[in-house]
N, C-alpha and C positions, 0 to 999 in steps of 0.2 A: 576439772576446770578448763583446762586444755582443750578437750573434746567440745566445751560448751564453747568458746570460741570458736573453733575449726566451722563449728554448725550454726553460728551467727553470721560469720563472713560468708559462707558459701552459701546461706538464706540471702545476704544482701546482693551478692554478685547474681545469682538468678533474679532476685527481683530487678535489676538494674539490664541485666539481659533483655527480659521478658517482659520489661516495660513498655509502654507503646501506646500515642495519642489515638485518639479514637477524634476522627474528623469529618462531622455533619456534614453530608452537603449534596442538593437536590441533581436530579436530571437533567434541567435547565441548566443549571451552571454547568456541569460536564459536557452537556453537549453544546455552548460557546467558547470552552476549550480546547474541544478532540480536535477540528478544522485547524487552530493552526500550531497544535503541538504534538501531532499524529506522525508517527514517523511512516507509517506506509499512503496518508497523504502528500507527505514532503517526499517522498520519491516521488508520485505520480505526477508530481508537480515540477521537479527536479527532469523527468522525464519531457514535459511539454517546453520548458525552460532551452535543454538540451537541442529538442527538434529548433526551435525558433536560430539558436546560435548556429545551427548546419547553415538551414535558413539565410541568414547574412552571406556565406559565401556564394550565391547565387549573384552575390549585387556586381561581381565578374562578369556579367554576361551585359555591363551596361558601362560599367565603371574604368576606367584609362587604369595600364599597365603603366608608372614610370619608374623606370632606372638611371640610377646614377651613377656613372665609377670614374677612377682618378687610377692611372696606368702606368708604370714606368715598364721600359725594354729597351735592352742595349743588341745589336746583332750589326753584323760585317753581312751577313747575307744581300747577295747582289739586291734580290727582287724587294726585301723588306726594307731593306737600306735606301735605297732609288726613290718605296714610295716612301718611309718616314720622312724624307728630306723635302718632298714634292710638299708631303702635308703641313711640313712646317714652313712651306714658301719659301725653302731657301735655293732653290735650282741656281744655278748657275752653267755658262756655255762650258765651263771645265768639267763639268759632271756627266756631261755626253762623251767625252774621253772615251774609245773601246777599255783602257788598262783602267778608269776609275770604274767604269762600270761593271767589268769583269771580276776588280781585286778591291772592292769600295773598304775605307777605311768604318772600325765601327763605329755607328754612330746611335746619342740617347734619343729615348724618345720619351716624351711626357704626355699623355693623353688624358682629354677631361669630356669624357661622352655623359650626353642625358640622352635616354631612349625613351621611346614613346609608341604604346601600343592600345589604338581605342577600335572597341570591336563597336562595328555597328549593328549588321544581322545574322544572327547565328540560331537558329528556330528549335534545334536539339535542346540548348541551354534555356530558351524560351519553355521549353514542356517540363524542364526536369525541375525548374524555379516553382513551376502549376505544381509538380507532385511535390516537390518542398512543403509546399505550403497547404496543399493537402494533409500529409502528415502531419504538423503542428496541428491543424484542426482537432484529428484525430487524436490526438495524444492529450489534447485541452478537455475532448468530451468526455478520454477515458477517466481522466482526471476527477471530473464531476461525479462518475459513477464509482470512481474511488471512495469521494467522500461521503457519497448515500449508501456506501457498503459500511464504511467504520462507523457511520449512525448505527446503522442496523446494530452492529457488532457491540458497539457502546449499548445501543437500550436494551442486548440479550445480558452481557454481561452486569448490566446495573439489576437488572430483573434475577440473575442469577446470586447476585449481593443482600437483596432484597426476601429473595427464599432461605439464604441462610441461614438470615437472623430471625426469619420467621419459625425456621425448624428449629433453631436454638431456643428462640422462648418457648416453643411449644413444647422444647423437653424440660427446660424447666419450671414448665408448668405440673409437669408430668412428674420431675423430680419433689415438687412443694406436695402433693398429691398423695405420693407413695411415702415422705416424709412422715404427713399424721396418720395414716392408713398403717405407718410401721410403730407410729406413737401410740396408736389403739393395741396392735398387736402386742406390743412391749408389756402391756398393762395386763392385757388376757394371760399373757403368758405367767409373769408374775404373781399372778392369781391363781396359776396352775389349771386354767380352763383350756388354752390351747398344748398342742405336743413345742415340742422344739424343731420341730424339722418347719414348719410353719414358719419360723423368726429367723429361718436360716432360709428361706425361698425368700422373703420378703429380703432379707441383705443382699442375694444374687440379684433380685430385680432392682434394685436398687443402684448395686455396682453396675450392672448392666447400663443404664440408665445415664449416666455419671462417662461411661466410655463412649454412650451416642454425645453426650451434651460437647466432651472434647473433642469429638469427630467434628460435630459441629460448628465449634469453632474453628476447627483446622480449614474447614469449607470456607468460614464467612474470611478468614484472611487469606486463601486463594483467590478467592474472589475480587479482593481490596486490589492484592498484588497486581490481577489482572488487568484491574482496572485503572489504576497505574503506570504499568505496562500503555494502555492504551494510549496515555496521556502522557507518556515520556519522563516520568514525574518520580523522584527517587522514593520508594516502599520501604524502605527500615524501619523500625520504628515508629511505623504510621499505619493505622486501617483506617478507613471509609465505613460509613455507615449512612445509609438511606434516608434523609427527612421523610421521604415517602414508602410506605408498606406498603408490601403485596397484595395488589387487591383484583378481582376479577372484572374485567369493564367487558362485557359485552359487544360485539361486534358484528355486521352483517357482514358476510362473505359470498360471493355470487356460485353458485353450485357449479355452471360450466362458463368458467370467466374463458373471456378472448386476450392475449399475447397484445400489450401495447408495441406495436411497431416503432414508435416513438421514443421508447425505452434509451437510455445513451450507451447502455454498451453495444445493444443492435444499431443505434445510428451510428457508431463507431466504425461499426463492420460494415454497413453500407458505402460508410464515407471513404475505408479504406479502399473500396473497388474505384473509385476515382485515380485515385494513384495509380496503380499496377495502371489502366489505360493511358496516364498522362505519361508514363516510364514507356510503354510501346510506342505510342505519338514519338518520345525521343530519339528512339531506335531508330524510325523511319526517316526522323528529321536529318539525320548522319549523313542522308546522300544528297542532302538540297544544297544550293549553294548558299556559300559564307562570304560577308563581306566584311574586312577589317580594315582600318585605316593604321599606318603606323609613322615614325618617325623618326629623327635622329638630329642633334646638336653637337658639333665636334669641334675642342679647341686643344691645339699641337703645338710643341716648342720642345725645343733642345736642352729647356734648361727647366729647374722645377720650380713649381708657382709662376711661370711666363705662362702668358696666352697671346701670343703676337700672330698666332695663325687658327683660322675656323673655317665651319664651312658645316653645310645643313643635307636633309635627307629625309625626301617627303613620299608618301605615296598611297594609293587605295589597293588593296589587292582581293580578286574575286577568285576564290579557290571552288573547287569541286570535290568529295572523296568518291572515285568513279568505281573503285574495288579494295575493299580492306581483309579480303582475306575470307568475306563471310564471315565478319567478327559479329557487325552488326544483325543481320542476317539469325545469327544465333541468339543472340540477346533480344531480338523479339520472340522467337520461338522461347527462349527460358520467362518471360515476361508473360506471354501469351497464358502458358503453363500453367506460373503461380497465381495470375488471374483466375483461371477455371478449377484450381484447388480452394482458392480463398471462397471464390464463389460457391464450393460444395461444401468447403466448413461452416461460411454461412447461415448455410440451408438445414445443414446437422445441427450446430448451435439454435436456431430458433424454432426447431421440434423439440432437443432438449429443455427447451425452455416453456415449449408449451406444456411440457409432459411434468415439467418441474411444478408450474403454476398449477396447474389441475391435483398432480398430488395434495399440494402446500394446502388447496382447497379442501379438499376431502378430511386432512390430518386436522384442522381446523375444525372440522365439524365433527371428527372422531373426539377431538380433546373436550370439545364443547357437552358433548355425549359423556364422555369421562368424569368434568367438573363436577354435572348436576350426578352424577351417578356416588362419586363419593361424597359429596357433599349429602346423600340423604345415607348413606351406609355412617359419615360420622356422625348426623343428627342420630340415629337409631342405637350405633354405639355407647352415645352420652345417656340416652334417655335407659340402655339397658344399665348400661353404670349406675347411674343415680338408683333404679329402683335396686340392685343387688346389693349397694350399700346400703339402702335402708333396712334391705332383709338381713344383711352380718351386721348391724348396728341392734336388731333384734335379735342377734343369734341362731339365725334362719340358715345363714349361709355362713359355706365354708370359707377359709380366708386366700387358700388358692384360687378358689373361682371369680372371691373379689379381684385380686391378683390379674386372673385372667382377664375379666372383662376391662380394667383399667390398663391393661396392656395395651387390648385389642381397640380401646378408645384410643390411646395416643397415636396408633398405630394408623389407625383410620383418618385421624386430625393430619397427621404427614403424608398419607397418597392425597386427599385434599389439595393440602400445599402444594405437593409436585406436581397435581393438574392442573392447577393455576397456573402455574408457570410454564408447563407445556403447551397449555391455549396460551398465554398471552405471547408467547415465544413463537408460535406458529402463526397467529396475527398480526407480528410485525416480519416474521418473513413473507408471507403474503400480501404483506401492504409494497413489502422491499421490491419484492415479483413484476406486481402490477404497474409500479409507478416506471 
């Protein structure tokens, strides 16, 4: 009685394990989701975010420096002594004394300065705001072509959801099939017409059968997970399943397609060549001249929180940098550089891509070739099935051979499937390619 407990409980804790919602739900919905709950779109996106907030520090090359500070200092020092006193307006004809000025007593000093620093033209800062903002471009379009990747990525993964369960029914079509095909044999055997090794090949195909069907499940919930995954969305307890089946949709594909240049990861890399020349322009900009205006408000006293003495501090200043060492000098040559390497990745990257597309092309017309090729091996498969049951249904045929040919039908039914999904998989990277 014991035992039959132990095997009730531990029957209920797997079912409660291995329990799990099975949740409808089409392409369309998924793909109004993946945009804003895609974690490798919220980086790219997180990315362009980033660039913009560099960005704002540029608004320095436009915007007033102001500082404020509030000062105390106590010093006997002849020369700081002499002027805190001057600054606080307190001079007097005793302070010119040789022995005061020599041996001054110490005295506080309270300082309340506001500083003021507005740049007017500085051309370096001018170019490096243009490549600023270059970049944010650039990180906006890679952005876009983020999210027309995790499309793709989403309709192979929904497509690979979609095959699972397609191969799942097809084995258990395969398993209802071998079921009465093993109910005939039961009865032959029983009758003493067939041997026993016959009811014992038909049990191997059977278990056989039985271990693709849990393979196949184990697929159709990698799949769910994955797609989940895509969608940030917690998988316990939860599988997906397709409103729509796998179906073949037919496609025109251009035999020698041309590279849209228009493409946004390629306008990305074009647009990056803007930058690298806007960053040289800065380089150069180093040796122009800079004009800034600055400023100063000053209020002094002896005592703290007093302001009984000010006094102000105005001025434009026209600087030159006439030699820095060949800092700048070098920064255009590394500048120059990564421009003519970007420029030859460029170049690499968009033969890659011509070589990508052209493949993507040809594998499309390979799988297409593929489809209709197994598509007439399983019509041929069914129709040899059918007639070889009717001949073991007469006693014509043996029950391995039934066996066989209902193998060789399921068999055929799933490269089918697989090409299905290899064309339609190769159609939407080729549409990925193109656009």
């Amino acid at each position: 009685m014991q035992r039959v407990w132990v095997l009730i409980l531990s029957l209920s804790l797997f079912q409660n394990v291995f329990s799990q919602d099975t949740i409808r739900i089409s392409k369309t919905e998924l793909e109004q989701k993946i945009l804003d709950n895609n974690l490798q779109v919220k980086m790219a996106q997180k990315e362009a975010e980033l660039a913009d907030a560099e960005l704002l520090g540029t608004r320095a090359m436009y915007l007033p420096n102001i500082n404020a500070s509030y000062t105390f200092s106590n010093t006997n020092n002849p020369l700081y002594a002499f002027g805190s006193k001057l600054n606080q307006e307190r001079i007097t004809m005793t302070d010119f004394n040789p022995d005061n000025l020599n041996s001054p007593k110490s005295i506080s000093n309270f300082a309340t300065k506001l500083e003021i620093q507005q740049p007017i033209i500085n051309m370096d800062a001018v170019y490096q705001k243009k490549a600023g903002q270059v970049k944010s471009e650039v990180l906006k379009i890679k952005s876009e072509r983020t999210k027309e990747y995790v499309q793709f990525e989403l309709k192979k993964a929904y497509m690979t959801l979609q095959m699972a369960y397609k191969m799942a029914e097809t084995l258990e079509n395969a398993r209802t099939t071998t079921l009465a095909n093993k109910k005939v044999i039961d009865n032959y055997y029983k009758n003493g017409i067939i041997q026993k090794s016959e009811v014992l090949y038909m049990d191997v195909r059977l278990k056989e059968i039985e271990n693709y069907i849990q393979f196949a499940k184990s697929n159709v919930k990698n799949a769910s997970d994955y797609l989940y995954f895509l969608l940030d969305e917690n998988y316990h307890n939860k599988v997906l399943k397709p409103l729509e089946s796998l179906e073949y949709q037919e496609n025109i594909v251009e035999n020698n397609p041309t590279l849209n240049i228009n493409r946004k990861d390629l306008q990305a890399y074009q647009k990056s060549l803007e930058a690298y020349d806007l960053m040289i322009k800065s380089s150069k900009a180093k040796f122009l001249p800079k004009l800034n205006a600055f400023g100063s408000f000053e209020m002094y006293d002896n005592k703290i929180a007093q302001f009984d003495a000010n006094g102000y501090l105005a001025g434009i200043q026209l600087s030159w940098n006439v030699f820095d060492g060949l800092k700048a000098k070098s920064e255009q040559q590394k500048f120059k550089a990564e421009l003519s390497k970007a420029q030859t990745e460029i170049l690499q990257y968009q033969k890659q891509s011509e070589l990508e597309l052209n493949k993507t092309s040809r594998q499309v017309q390979d799988a297409e070739n593929k489809v209709n090729l197994t598509k007439l091996a399983w019509e041929q498969s069914k129709e040899a099935y059918r007639i070889r049951k009717n001949r073991y249904d007469q006693g014509l045929e043996k029950s391995a051979d039934l066996l066989t040919s209902e193998t060789q039908m399921s068999q055929k039914e799933l490269e089918h499937i697989q090409a299905i999904f290899e064309y339609n998989t190769a159609v939407e990277y080729y549409k990925f390619l193109k656009n």
